[in-house]
mmCIF file of the C-alpha atoms, coordinates in Angstrom:
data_MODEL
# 
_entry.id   MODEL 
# 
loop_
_atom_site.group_PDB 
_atom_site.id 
_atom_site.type_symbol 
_atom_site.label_atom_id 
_atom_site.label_alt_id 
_atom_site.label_comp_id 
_atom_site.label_asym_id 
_atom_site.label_entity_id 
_atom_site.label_seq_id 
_atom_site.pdbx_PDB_ins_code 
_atom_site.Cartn_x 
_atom_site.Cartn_y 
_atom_site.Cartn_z 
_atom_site.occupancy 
_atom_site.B_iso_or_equiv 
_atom_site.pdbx_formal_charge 
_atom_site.auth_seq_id 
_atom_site.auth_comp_id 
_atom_site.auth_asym_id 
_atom_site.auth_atom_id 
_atom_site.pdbx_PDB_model_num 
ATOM 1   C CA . UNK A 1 1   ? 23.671  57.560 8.134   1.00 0.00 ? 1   UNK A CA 1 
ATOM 2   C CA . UNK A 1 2   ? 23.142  57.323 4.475   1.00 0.00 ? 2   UNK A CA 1 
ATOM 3   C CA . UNK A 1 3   ? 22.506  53.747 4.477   1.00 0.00 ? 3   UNK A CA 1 
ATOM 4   C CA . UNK A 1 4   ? 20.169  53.365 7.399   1.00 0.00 ? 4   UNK A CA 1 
ATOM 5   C CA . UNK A 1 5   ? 17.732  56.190 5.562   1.00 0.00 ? 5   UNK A CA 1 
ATOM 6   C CA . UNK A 1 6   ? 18.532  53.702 2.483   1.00 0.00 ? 6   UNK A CA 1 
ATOM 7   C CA . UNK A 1 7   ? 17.530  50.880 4.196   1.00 0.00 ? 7   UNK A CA 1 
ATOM 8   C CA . UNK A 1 8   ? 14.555  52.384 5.912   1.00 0.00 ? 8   UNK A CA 1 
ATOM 9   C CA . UNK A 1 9   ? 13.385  53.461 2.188   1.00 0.00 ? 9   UNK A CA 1 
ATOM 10  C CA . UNK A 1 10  ? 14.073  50.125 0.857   1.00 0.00 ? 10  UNK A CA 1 
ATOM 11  C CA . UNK A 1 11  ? 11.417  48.604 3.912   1.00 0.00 ? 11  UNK A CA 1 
ATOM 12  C CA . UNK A 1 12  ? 8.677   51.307 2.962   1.00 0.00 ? 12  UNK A CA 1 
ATOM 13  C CA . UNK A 1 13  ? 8.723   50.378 -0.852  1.00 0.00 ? 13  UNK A CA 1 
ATOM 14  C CA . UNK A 1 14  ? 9.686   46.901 -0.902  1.00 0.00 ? 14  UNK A CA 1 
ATOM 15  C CA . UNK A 1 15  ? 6.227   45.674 -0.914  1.00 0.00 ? 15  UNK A CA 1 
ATOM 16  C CA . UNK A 1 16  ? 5.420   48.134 -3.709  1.00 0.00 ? 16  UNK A CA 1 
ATOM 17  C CA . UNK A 1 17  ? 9.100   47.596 -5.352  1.00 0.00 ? 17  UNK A CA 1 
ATOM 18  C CA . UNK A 1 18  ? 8.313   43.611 -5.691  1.00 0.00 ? 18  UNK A CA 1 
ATOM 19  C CA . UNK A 1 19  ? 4.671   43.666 -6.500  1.00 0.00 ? 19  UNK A CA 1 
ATOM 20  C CA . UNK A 1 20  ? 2.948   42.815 -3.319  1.00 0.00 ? 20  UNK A CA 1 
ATOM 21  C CA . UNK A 1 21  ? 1.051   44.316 -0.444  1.00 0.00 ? 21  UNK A CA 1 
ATOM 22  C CA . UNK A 1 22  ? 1.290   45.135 2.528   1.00 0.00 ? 22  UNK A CA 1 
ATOM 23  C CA . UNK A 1 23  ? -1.864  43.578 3.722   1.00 0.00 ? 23  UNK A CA 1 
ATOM 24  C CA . UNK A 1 24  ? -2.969  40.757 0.842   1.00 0.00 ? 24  UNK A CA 1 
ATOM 25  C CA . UNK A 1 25  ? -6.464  40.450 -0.161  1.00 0.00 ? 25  UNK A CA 1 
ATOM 26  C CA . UNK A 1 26  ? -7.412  37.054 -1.803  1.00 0.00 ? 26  UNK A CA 1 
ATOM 27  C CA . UNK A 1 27  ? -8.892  37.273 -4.767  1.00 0.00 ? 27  UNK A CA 1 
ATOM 28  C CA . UNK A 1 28  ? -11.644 34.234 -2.487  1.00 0.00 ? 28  UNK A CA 1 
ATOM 29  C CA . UNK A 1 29  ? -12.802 36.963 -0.266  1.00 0.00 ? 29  UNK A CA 1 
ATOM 30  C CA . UNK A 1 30  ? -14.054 39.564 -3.010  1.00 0.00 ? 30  UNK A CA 1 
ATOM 31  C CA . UNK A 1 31  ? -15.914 36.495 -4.648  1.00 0.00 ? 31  UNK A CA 1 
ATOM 32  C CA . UNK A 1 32  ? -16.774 35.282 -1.430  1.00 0.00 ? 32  UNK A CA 1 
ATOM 33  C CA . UNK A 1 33  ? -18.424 38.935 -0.567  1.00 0.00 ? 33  UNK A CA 1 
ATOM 34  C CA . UNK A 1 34  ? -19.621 39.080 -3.846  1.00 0.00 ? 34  UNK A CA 1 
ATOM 35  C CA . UNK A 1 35  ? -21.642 35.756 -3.528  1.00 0.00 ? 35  UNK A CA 1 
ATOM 36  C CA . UNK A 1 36  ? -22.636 36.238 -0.039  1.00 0.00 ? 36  UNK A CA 1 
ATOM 37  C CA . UNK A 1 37  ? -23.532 39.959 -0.487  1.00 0.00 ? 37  UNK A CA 1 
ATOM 38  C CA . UNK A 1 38  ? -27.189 38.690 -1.913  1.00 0.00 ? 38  UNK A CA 1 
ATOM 39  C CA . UNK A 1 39  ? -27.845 36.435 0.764   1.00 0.00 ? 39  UNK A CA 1 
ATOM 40  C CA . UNK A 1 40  ? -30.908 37.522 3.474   1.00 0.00 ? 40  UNK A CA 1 
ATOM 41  C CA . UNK A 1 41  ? -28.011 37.819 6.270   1.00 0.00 ? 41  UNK A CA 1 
ATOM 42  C CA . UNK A 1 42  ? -24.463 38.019 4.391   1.00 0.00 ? 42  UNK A CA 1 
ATOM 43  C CA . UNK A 1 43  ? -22.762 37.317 7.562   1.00 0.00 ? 43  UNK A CA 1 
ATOM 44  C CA . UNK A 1 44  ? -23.924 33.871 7.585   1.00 0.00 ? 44  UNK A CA 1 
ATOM 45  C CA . UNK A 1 45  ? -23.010 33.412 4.437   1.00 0.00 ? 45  UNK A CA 1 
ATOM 46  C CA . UNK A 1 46  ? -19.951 34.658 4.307   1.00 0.00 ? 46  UNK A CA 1 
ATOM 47  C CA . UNK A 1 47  ? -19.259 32.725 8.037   1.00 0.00 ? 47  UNK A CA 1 
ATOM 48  C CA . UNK A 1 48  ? -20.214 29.757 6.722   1.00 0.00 ? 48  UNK A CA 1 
ATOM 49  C CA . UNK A 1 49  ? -17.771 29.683 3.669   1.00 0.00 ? 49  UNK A CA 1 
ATOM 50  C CA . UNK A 1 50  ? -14.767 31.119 5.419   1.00 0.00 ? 50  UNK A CA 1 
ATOM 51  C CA . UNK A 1 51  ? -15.344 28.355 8.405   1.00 0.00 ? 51  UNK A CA 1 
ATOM 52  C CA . UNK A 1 52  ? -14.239 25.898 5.583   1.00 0.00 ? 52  UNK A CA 1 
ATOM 53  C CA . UNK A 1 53  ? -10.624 25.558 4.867   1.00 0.00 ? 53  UNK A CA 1 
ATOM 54  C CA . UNK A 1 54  ? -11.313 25.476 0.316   1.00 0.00 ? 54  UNK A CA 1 
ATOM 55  C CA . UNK A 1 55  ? -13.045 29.083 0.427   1.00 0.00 ? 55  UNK A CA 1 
ATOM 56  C CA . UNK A 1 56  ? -9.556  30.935 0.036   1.00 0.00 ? 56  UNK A CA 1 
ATOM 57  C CA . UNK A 1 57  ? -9.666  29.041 -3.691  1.00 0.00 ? 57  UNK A CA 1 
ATOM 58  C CA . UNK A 1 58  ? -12.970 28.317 -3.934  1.00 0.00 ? 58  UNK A CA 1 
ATOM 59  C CA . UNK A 1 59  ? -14.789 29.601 -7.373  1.00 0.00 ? 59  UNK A CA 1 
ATOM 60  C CA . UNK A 1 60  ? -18.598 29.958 -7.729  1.00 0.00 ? 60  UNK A CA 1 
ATOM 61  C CA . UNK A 1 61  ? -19.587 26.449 -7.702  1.00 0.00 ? 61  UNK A CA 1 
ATOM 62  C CA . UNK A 1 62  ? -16.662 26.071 -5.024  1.00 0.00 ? 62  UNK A CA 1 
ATOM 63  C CA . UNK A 1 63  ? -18.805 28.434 -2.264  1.00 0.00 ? 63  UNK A CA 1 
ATOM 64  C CA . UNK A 1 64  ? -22.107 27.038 -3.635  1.00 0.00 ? 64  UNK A CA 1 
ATOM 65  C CA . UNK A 1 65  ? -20.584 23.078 -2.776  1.00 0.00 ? 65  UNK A CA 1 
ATOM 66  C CA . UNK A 1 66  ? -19.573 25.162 0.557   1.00 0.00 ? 66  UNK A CA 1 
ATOM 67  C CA . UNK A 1 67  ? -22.654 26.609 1.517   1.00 0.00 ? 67  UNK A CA 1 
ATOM 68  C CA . UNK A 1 68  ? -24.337 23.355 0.463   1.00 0.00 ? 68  UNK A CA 1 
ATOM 69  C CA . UNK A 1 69  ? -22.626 21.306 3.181   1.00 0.00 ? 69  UNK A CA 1 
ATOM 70  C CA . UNK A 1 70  ? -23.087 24.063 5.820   1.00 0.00 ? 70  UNK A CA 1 
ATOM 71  C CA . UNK A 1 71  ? -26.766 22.536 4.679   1.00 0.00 ? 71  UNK A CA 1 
ATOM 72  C CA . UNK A 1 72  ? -26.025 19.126 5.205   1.00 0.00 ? 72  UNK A CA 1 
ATOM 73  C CA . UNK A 1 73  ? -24.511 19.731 8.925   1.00 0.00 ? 73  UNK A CA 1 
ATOM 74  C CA . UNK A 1 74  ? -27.228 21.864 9.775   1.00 0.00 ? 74  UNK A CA 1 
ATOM 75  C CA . UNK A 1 75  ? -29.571 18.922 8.598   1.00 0.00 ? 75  UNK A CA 1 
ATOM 76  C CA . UNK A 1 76  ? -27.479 16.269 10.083  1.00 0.00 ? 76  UNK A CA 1 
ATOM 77  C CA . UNK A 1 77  ? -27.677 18.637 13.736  1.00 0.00 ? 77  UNK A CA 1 
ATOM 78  C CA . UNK A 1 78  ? -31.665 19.243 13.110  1.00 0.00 ? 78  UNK A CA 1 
ATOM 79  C CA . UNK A 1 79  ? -32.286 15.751 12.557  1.00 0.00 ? 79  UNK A CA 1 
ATOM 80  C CA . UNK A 1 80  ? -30.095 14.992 15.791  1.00 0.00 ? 80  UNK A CA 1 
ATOM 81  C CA . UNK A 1 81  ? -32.125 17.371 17.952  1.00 0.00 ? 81  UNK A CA 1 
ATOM 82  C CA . UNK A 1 82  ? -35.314 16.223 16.637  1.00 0.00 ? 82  UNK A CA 1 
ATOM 83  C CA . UNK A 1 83  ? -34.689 12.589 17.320  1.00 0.00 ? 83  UNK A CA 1 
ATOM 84  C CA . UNK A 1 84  ? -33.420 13.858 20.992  1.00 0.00 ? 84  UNK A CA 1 
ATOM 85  C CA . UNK A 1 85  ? -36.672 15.585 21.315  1.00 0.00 ? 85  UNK A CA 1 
ATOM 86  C CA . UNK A 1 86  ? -38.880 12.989 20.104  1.00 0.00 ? 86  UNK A CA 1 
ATOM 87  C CA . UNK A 1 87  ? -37.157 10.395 22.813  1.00 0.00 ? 87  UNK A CA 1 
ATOM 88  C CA . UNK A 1 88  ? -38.150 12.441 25.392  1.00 0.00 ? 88  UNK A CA 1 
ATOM 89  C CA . UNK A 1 89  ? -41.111 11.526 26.989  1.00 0.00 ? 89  UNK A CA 1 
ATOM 90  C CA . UNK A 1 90  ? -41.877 14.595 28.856  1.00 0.00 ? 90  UNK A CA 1 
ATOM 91  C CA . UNK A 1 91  ? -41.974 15.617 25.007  1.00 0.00 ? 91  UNK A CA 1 
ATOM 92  C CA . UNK A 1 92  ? -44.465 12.520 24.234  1.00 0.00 ? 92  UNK A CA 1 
ATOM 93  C CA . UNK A 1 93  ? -47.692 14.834 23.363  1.00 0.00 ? 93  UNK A CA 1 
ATOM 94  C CA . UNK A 1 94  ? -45.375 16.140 20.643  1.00 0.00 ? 94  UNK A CA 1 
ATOM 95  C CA . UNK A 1 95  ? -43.477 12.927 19.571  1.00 0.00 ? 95  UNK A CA 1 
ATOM 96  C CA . UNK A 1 96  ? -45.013 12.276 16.186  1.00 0.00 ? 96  UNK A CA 1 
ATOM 97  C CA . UNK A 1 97  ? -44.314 16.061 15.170  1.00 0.00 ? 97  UNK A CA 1 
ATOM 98  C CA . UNK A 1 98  ? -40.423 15.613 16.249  1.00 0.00 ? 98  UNK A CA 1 
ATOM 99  C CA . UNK A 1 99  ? -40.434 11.904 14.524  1.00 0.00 ? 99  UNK A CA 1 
ATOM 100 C CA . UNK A 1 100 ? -41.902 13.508 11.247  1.00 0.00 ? 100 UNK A CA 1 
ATOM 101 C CA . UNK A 1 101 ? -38.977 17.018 10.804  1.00 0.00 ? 101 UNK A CA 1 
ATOM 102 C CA . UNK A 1 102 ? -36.461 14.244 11.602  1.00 0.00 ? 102 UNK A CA 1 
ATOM 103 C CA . UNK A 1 103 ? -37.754 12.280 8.898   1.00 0.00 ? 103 UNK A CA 1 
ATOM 104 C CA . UNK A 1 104 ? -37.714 15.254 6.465   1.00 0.00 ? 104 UNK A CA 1 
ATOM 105 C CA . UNK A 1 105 ? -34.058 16.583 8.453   1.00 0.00 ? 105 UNK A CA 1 
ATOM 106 C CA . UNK A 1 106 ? -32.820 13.459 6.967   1.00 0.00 ? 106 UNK A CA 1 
ATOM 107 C CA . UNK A 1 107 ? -34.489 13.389 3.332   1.00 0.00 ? 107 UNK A CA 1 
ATOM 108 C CA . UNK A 1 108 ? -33.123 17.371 3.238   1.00 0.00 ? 108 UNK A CA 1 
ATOM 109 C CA . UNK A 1 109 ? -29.937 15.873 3.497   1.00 0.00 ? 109 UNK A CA 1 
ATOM 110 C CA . UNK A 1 110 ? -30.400 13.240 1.131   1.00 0.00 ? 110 UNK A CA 1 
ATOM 111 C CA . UNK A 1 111 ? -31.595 15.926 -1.682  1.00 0.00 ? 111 UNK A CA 1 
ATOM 112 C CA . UNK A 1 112 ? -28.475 18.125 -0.690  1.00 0.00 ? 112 UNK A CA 1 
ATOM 113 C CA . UNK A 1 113 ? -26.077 15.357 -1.435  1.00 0.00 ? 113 UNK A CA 1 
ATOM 114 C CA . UNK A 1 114 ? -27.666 15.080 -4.442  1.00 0.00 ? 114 UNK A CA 1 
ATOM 115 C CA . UNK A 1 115 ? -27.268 18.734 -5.345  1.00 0.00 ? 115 UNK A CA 1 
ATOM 116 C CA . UNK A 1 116 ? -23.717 18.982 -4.174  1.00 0.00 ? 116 UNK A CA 1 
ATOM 117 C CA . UNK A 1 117 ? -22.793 15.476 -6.998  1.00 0.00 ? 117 UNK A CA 1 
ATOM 118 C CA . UNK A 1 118 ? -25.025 17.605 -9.490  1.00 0.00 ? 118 UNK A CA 1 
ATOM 119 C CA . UNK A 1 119 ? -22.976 20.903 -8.869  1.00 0.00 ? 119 UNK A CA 1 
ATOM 120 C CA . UNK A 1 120 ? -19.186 18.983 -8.893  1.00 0.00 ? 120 UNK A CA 1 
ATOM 121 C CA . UNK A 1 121 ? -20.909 17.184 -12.221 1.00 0.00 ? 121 UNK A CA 1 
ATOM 122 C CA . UNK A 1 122 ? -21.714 20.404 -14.073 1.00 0.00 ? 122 UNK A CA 1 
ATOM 123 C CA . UNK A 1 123 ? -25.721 19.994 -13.678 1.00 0.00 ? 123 UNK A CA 1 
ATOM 124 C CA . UNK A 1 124 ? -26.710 23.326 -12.406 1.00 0.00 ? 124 UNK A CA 1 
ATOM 125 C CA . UNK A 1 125 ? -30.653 22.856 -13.255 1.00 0.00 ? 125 UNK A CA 1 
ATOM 126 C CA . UNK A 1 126 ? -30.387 19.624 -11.394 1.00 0.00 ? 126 UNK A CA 1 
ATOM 127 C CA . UNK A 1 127 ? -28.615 20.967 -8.531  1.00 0.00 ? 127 UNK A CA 1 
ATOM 128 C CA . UNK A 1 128 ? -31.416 23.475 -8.171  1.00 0.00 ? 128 UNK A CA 1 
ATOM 129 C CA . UNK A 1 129 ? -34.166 21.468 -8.560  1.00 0.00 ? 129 UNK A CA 1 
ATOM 130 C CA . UNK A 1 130 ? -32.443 19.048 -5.777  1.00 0.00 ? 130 UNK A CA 1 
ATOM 131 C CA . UNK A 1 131 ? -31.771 22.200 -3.811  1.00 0.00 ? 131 UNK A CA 1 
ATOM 132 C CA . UNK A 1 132 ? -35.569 22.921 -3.734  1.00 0.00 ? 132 UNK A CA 1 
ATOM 133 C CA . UNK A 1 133 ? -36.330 19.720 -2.765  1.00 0.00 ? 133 UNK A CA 1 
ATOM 134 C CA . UNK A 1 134 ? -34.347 20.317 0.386   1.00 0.00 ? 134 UNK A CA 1 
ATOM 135 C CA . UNK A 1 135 ? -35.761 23.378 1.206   1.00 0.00 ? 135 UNK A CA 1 
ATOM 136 C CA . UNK A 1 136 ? -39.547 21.993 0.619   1.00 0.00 ? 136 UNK A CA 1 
ATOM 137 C CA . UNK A 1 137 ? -38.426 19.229 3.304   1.00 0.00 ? 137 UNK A CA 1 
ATOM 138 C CA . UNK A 1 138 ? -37.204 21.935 5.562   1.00 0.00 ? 138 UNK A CA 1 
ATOM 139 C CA . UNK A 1 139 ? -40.286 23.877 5.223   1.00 0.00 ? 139 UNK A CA 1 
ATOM 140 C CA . UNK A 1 140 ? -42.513 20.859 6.088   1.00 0.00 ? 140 UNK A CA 1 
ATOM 141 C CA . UNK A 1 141 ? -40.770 20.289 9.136   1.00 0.00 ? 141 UNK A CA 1 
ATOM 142 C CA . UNK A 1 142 ? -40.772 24.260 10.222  1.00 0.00 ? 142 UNK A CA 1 
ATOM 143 C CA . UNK A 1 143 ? -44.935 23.761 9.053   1.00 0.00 ? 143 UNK A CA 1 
ATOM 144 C CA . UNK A 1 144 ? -45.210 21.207 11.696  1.00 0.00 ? 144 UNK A CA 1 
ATOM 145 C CA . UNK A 1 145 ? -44.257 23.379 14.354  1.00 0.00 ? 145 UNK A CA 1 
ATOM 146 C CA . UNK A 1 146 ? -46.109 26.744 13.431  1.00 0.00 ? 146 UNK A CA 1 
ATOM 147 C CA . UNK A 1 147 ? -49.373 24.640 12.294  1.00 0.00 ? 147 UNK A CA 1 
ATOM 148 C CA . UNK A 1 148 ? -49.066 22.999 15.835  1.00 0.00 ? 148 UNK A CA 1 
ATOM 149 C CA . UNK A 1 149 ? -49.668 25.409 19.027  1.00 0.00 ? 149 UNK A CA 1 
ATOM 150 C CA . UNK A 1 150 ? -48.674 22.929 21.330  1.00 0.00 ? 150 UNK A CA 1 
ATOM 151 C CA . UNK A 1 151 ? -45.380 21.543 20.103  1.00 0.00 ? 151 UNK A CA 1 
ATOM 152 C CA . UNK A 1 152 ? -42.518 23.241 22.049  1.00 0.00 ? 152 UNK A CA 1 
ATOM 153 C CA . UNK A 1 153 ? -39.514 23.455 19.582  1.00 0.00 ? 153 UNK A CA 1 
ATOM 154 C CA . UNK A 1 154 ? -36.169 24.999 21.744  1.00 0.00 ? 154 UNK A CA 1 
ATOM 155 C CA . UNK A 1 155 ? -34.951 28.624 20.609  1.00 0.00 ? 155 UNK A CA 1 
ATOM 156 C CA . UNK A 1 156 ? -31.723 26.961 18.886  1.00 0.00 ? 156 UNK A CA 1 
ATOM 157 C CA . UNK A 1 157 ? -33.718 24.383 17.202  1.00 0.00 ? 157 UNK A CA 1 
ATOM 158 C CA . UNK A 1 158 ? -35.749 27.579 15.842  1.00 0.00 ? 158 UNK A CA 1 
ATOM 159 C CA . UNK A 1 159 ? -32.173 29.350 15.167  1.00 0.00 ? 159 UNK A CA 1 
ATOM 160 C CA . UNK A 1 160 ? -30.840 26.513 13.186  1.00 0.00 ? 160 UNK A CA 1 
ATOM 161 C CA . UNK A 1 161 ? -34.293 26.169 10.804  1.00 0.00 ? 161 UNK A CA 1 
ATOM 162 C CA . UNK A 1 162 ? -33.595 29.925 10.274  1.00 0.00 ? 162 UNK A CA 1 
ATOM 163 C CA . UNK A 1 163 ? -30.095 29.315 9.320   1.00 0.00 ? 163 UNK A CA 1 
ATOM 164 C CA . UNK A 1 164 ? -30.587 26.984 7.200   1.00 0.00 ? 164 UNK A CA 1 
ATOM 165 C CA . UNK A 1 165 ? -33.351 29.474 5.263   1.00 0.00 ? 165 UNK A CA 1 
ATOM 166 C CA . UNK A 1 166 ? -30.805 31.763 4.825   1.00 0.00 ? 166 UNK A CA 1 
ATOM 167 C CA . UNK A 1 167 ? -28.238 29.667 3.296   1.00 0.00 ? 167 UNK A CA 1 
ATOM 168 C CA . UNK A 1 168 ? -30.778 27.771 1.068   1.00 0.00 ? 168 UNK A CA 1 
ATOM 169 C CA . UNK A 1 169 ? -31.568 31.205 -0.574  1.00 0.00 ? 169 UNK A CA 1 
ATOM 170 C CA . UNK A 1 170 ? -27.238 32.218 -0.704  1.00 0.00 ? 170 UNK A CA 1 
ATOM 171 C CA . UNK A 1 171 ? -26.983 28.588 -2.371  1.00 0.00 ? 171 UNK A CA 1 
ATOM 172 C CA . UNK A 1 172 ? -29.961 28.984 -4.491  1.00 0.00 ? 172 UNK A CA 1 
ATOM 173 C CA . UNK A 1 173 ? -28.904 32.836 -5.888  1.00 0.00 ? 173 UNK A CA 1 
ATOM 174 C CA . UNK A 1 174 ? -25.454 31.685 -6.542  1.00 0.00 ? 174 UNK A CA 1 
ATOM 175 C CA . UNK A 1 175 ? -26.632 28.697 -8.316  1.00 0.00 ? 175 UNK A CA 1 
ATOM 176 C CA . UNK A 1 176 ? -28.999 30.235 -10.501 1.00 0.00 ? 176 UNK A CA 1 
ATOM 177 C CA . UNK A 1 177 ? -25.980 32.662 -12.020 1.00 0.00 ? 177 UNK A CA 1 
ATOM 178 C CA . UNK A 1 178 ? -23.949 29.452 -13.043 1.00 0.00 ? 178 UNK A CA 1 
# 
C-alpha cells in the first residue's frame, strides 16, 4: 500500500519535481499575444500567425515576416477575385474598376515582398515605408469601390479588404517597435 500512495505522489509532483508543467506554455504564444494584443481585431492577428507552422519560434520580426505573408495571400486571393470579377461580363459596367484593384492587388504584393526582404535584411524604416506602400495600393482599390455607387463588390471580397486593414496596422505596430 505504501508504494502505490508513493507512486501516486511521485505522478502529482513529477512535473514540478523535473521542472516542467503540466500544461506548457511557449514562450511564442505570450509574444504572439503580446504583438497581436495592439492589433484592431487581435484574433486575426493572432489566427493569422498561429496558422503558420514558424510562430511557435518566431521572434518579433518572425510574426511581423508572418503577418506580412498573411498580406501577400490575401493580395494574391484579392487580385484573383478581382480578375474573376472583371471577366465577367454580366460585371462589364464595372470592368475597368475590377481591372484597376487587381492592378493595385498585385503592386500590394509586390511592395510586401519588398518589406518582408527589408525585415529578414535588418531594414525596419524600409520595411515600413514598403509596408505603406501596400496599404496605399489597398486603399486605392477599396476607393474605387466606395467612390463608385454602382460597382457591386461580393461580401467576402469586402471581408478580405477588411482583413487585410487589420493586419497592415498588427504589421505596421510591431514594426515600428523594432
Amino acid at each position: 500500500m505504501a508504494a502505490v500512495i508513493l507512486l501516486f505522489l511521485l505522478t502529482l509532483s513529477s512535473p514540478l519535481f523535473f521542472g516542467q508543467t503540466l500544461k506548457p506554455v511557449e514562450a511564442g504564444d505570450k509574444l504572439i499575444e503580446s504583438a497581436c494584443h495592439t492589433a484592431e481585431v487581435p484574433v486575426v492577428c493572432t489566427q493569422c500567425v498561429k496558422s503558420d507552422e514558424r510562430s511557435g519560434k518566431a521572434d518579433a520580426v518572425g510574426i511581423a515576416n508572418i503577418i506580412i505573408d498573411c498580406l501577400m495571400s490575401h493580395s494574391s486571393y484579392l487580385a484573383s477575385n478581382m480578375s474573376n470579377l472583371a471577366s465577367n461580363p454580366a460585371q462589364n459596367a464595372t470592368k475597368s474598376a475590377y481591372e484597376h484593384c487587381f492592378l493595385h492587388c498585385s503592386d500590394a504584393k509586390k511592395a510586401l515582398n519588398s518589406a518582408a526582404l527589408e525585415l529578414k535584411n535588418g531594414s525596419y524604416d524600409s520595411a515600413e515605408l514598403s509596408l505603406r506602400e501596400a496599404a496605399l495600393y489597398q486603399g486605392t482599390c477599396r476607393y474605387e469601390f466606395v467612390s463608385s455607387n454602382e460597382t457591386y463588390v461580393p461580401p467576402n471580397v469586402y471581408y478580405d479588404l477588411k482583413v487585410f486593414d487589420i493586419l497592415t496596422v498588427a504589421a505596421f505596430r510591431i514594426i515600428e517597435k523594432l
